[in-house]
C-alpha positions in Angstrom: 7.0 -3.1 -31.6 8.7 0.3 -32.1 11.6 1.1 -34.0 13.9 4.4 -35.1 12.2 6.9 -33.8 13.4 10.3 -34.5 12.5 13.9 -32.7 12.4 16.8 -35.2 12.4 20.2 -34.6 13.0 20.6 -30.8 14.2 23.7 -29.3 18.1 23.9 -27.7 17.4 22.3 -24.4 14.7 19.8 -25.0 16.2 16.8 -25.6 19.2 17.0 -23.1 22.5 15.2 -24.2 22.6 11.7 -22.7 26.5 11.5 -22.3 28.2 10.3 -19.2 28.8 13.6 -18.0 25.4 14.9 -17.9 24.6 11.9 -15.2 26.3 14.0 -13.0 23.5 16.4 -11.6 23.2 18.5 -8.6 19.5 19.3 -9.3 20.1 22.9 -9.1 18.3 23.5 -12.6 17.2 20.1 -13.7 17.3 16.7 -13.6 20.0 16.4 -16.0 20.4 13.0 -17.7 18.2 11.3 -15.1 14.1 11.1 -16.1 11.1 10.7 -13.9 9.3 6.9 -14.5 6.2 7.8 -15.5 5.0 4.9 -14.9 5.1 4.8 -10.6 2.8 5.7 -8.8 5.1 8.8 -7.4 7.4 11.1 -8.8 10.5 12.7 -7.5 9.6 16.1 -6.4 12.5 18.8 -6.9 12.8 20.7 -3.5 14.4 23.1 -1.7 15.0 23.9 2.0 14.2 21.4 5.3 17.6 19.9 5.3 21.2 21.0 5.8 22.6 20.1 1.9 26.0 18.2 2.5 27.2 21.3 0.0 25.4 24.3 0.9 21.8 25.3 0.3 20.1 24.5 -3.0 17.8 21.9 -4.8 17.6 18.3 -4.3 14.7 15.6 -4.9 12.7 14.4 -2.8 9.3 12.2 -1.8 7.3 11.8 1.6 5.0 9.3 3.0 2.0 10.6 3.7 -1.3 8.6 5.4 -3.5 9.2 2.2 -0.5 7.1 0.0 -0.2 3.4 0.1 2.8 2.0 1.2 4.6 0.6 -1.8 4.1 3.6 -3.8 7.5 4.6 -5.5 9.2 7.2 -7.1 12.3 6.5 -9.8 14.5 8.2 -11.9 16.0 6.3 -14.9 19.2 7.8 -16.7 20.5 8.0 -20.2 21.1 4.7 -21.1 25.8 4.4 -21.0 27.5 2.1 -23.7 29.3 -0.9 -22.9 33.3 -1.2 -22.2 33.8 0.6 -19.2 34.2 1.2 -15.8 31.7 3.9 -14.3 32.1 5.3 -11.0 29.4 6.3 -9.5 28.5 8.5 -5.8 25.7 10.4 -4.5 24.2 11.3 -1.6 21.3 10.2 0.5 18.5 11.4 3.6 16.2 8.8 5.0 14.6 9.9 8.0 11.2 9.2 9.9 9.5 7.0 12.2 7.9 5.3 9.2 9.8 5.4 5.8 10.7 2.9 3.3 13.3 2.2 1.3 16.2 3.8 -1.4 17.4 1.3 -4.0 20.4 1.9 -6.6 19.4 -0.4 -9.0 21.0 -1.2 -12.7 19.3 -2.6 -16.0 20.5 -4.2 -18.6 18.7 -4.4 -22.1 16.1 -7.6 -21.9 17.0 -8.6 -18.6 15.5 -7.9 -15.1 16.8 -5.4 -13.0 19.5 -5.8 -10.2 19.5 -4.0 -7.2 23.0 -3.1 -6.9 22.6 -1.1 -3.5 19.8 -0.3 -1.1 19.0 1.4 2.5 15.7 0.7 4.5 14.2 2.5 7.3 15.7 5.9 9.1 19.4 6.7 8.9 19.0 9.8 11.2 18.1 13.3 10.5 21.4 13.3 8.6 23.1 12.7 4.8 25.0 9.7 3.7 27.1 9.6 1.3 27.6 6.5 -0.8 29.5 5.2 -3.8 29.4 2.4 -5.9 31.5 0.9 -9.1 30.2 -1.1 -12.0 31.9 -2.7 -14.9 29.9 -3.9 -17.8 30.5 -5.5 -21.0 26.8 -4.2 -21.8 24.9 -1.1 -22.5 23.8 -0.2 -18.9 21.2 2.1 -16.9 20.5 2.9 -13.6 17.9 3.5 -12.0 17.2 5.5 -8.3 13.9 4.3 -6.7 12.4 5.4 -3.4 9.5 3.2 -2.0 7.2 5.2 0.6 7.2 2.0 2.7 5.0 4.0 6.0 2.9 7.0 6.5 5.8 9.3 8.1 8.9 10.4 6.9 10.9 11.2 3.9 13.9 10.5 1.4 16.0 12.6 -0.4 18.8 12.3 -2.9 21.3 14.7 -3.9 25.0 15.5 -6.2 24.8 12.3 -7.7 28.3 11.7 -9.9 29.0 9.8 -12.4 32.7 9.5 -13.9 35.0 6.8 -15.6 37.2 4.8 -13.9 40.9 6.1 -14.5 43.0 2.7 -15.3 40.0 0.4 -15.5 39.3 0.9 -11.4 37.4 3.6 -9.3 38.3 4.9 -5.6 38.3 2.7 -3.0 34.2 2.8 -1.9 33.9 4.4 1.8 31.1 1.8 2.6 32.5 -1.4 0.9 29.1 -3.4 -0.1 30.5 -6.2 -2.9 27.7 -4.9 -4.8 29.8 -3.7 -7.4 33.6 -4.6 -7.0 36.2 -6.2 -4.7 36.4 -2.6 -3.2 40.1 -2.6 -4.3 41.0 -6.2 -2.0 43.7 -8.1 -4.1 45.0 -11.8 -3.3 47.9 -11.5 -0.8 51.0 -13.6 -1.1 50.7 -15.0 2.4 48.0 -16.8 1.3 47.0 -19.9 -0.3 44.1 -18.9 -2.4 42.1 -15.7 -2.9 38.5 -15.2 -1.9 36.0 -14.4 -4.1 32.6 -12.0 -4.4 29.9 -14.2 -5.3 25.6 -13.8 -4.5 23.9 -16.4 -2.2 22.0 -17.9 -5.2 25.2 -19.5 -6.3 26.8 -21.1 -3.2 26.6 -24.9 -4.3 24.7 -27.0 -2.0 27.7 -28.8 -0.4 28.7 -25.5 1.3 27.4 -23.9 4.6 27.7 -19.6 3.8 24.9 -17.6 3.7 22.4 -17.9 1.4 21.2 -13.9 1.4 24.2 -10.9 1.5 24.1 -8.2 4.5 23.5 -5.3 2.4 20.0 -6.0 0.7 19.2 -9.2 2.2 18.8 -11.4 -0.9 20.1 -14.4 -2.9 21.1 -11.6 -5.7 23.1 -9.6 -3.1 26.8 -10.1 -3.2 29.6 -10.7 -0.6 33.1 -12.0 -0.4 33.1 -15.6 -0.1 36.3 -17.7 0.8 35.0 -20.6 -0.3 36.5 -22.9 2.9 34.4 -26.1 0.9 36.8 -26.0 -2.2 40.0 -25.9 -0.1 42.2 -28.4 2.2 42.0 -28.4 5.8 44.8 -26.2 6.9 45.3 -23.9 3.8 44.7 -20.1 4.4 43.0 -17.8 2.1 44.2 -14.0 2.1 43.1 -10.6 0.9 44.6 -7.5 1.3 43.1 -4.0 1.0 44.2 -0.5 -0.3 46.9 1.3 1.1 45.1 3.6 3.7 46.6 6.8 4.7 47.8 7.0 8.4 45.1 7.0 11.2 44.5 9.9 13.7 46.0 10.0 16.7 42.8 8.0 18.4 42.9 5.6 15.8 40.1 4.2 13.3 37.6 1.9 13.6 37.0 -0.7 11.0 33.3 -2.4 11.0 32.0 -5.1 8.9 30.1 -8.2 9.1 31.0 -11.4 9.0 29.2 -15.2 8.5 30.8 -18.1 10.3 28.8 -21.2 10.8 29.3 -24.1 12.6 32.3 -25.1 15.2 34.7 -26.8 12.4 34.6 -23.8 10.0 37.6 -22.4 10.7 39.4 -19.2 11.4 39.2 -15.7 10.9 41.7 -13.3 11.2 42.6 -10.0 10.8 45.7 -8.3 10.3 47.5 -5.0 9.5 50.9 -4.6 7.7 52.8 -1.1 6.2 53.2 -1.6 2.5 57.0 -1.9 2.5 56.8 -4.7 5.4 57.8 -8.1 4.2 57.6 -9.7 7.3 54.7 -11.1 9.2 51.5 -9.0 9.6 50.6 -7.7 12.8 47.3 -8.9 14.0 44.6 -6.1 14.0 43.3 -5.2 17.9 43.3 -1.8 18.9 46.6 -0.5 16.8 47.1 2.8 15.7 49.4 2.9 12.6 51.4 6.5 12.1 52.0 5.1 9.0 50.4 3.9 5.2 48.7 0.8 5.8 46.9 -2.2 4.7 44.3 -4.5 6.1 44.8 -8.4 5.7 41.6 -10.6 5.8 43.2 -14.1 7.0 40.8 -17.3 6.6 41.6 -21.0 8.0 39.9 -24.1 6.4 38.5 -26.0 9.2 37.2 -29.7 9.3 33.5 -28.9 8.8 32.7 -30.8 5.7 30.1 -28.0 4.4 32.2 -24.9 5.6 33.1 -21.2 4.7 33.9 -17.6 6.1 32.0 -14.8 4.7 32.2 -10.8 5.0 30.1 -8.1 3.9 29.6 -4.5 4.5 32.7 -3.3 5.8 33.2 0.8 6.4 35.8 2.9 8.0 35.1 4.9 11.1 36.6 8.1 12.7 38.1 7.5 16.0 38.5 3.9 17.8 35.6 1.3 18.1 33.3 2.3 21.1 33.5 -0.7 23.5 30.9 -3.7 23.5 27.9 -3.0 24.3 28.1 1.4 23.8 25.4 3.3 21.3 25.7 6.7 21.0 22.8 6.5 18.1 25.1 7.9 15.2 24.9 5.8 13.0 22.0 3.8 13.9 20.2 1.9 16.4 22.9 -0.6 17.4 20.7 -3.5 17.6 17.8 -1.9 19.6 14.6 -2.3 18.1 10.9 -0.6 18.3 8.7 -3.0 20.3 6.0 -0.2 21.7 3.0 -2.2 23.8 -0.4 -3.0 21.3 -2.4 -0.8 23.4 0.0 2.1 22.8 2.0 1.5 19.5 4.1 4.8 19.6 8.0 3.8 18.5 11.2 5.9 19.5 12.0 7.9 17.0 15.5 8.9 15.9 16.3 12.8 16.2 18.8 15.1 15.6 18.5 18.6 17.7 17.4 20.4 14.9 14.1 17.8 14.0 10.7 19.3 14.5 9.3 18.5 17.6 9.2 20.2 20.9 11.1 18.7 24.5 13.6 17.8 22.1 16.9 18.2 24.2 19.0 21.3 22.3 21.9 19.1 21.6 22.8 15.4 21.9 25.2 14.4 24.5 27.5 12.2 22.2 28.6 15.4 20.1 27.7 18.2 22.2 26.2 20.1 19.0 22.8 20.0 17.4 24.0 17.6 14.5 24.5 14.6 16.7 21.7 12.1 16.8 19.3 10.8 20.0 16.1 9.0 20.4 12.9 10.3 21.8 9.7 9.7 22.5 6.8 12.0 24.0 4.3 9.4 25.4 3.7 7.2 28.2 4.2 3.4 27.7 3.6 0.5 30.0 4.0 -3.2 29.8 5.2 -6.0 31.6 8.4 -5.7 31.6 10.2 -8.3 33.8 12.7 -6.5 36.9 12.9 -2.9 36.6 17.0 -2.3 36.5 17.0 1.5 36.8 14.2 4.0 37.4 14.3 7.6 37.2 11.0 10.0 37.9 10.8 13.9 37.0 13.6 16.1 35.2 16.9 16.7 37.3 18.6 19.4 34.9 17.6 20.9 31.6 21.0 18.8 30.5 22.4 15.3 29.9 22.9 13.1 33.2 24.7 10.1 33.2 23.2 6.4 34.1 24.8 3.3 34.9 23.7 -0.3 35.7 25.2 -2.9 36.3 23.3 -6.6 34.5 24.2 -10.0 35.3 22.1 -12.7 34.2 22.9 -16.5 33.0 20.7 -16.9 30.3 19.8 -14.3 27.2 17.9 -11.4 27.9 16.5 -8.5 26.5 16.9 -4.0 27.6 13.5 -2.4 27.4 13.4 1.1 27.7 10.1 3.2 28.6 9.4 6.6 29.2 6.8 8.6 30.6 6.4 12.2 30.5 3.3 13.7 32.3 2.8 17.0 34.3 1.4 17.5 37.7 -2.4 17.4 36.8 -1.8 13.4 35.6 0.5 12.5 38.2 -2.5 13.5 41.1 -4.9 11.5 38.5 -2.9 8.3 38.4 -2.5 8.8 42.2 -6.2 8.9 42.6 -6.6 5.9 40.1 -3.6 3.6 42.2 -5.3 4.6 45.3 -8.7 3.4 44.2 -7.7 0.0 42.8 -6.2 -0.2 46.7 -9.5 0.6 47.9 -11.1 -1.9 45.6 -8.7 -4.8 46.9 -9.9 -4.5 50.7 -13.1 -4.5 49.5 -12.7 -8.0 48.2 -10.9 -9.2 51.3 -12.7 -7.2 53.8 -16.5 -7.0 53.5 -17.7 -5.6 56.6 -14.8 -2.6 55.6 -17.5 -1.3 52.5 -19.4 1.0 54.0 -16.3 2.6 55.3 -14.4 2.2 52.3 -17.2 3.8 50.1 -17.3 6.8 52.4 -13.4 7.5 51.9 -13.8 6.9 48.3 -15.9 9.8 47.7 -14.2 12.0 50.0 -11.2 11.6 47.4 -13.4 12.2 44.6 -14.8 15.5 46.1 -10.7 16.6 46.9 -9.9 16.0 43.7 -12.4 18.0 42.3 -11.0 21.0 44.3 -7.6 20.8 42.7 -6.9 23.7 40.5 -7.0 22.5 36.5 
């Protein structure tokens, strides 16, 4: 046990104040408040250059997977421990990219307890940063702690400007990416309703109800979510939270995403409305509208008859410009639901690009955003599988730019898109001719045995006109 230790006679700059305001830190010079674990098996690495810094050029930190590093290795920074009492604010941004990269977890620690991962990302985001921002309100001393977990053997993640402030009047902005994790995200009880919902973790849902039993965000009983708790409530009663006021949307509109848990046919109803601030009558439900004025959002649920029920939502985030329709990826913000599934004898993935990644045959710009900065997927090797009826089908380049495709699916029971590209030049194209031709030549020779002699004599005439072609 170790107790009142003192540091004597260190030089100006040693022992860096630990105050709230030194956990702001753009890296530039040092790591500020924030100090490298010493014991993980990695350490945060300042760098510079590699990425487009969401303010300019300068420092950040970094670590990359490499092949000679086992998977789970991890880097973390640990801050100055912050007393107890009030509400800290906290934002920073993030860059996860590559075909094969783990995880970044915000993660807080309270003295003699385990830690709590209070925010987390896993494989690529795109060859882009995130921002992201988080609240936390503690009667205890708190400390935070960034980790980065190699998770693969390619790719990289990067943090950068992370800021730490007090909360003016006990709250902190409204988070841009609302994760429960730390707060209600500024959602109050709304008078139309009969009861408020409330943020709870998975791992204390009683047993009589039927919500989910991990949150979206990290996808654990620890993770939190808003819960209406339908089990506690009379069939019929409504539950209601309302955000923020939001400034007016653009002229296109906004898109609101989130996610949303709803099991079982007698569970209920969920609705969602919008309603101007000064509006006392009834609020508007929420489709495609575009409001030219302040707003709020209004998060409606039903109790149903389902004797274990409850409505659940996590994760919600505000878009620029109107939802794309069902069905559309544009592979901004991720990979819509589209998942790696390369053939064993192959096992090369799509990998998520921006114009400006490494790589050559990467297309100069991506067709969603016309510009460099906009994300696509590519791959640079030939895959085959069975893959059930081929839908569309196209061979050889048509333009050095973007064409359109369109296909038209019908089918009456689930089904899966997979997508496989092959990119040869002449050379292997006459070689896989050559190959298809002989596995012809092989077939009539099982069906049609007084043909060998013939079919042996044709076979090495190929052979000897391959040869001839020009390497």
């Amino acid at each position: 046990m170790l107790d009142d230790i003192n540091f004597e006679y260190c030089k100006e700059g040693e022992v860096p104040a630990g105050g709230i305001d030194n956990l702001s830190c753009d890296f530039e010079k040092d790591t500020c408040a924030w100090y490298h674990d010493y014991r993980a098996s990695l350490l945060w690495e300042k760098s510079k250059g590699g990425y487009d810094l969401p303010t300019g050029n300068g420092y950040y930190m970094l670590i990359e997977a490499k092949r000679n590093l086992n998977i789970s290795s991890a880097a973390r920074l640990i801050s100055f421990p912050q007393p107890a009492g009030q509400v800290l604010c906290v934002s920073f941004w993030y860059h996860i990219f590559g075909n094969s990269i783990g995880s970044l977890k915000f993660i807080a620690k309270h003295s003699g307890e385990p830690e709590t991962v209070m925010w987390m990302r896993s494989g690529t985001q795109g060859n882009k940063w995130h921002y992201a921002d988080l609240t936390f309100n503690s009667n205890k001393p708190i400390q935070f702690i960034i980790e980065a977990v190699t998770g693969g053997e390619q790719g990289s993640i990067a943090i950068d400007d992370v800021v730490v402030f007090s909360g003016k009047n006990g709250s902190c902005p409204p988070e841009r990416e609302c994760t429960f994790q730390g707060s209600l995200c500024g959602l109050l009880p709304h008078q139309s309703g009969n009861f408020s919902w409330d943020r709870i973790t998975g791992e204390s849902q009683p047993s009589l109800s039927s919500g989910p039993r991990v949150d979206h965000t990290l996808g654990t009983d620890q993770g939190y979510y808003l819960s209406a708790q339908l089990w506690s409530h009379p069939v019929g009663s409504r539950g209601a939270m309302t955000s923020a006021v939001l400034e007016p949307t653009p002229s296109k509109g906004e898109c609101l995403m989130f996610w949303y848990y709803m099991e079982g046919s007698g569970v209920g109803e969920l609705n969602v409305y919008l309603q101007t601030p000064d509006s006392h009558e009834d609020p508007t439900e929420l489709l495609h509208d575009i409001c030219a004025f302040e707003f709020e959002v209004i998060f409606e649920a039903i109790v149903g008859d389902e004797p274990s029920r409850d409505i659940a939502i996590d994760d919600l985030i505000v878009l620029n410009d109107a939802c794309p329709p069902t069905g559309f990826c544009d592979f901004e913000r991720d990979f819509c639901g589209w998942v790696n599934n390369p053939p064993p004898e192959f096992g090369v993935e799509w990998d998520w690009l921006s114009s400006k990644s490494d790589g050559s045959m990467i297309p100069p710009r991506d067709h969603t955003t016309g510009s460099a900065l906009g994300n696509l997927h590519v791959t640079h090797v030939l895959q085959s599988a069975e893959v059930g009826d081929v839908l569309w089908q196209q061979t050889g380049g048509l333009s050095a730019g973007w064409e359109v495709a369109e296909v038209t699916v019908s089918s009456p029971t689930k089904f899966n898109v997979k997508a496989f590209v092959f990119f040869s030049d002449n050379q292997t194209v006459l070689f896989f001719q050559y190959v298809s031709f002989c596995i012809f030549l092989y077939l009539l020779w099982e069906f049609y045995l007084k043909q060998l002699c013939c079919l042996i004599r044709w076979c090495l005439r190929l052979f000897m006109c391959m040869a001839r072609i020009p390497q």
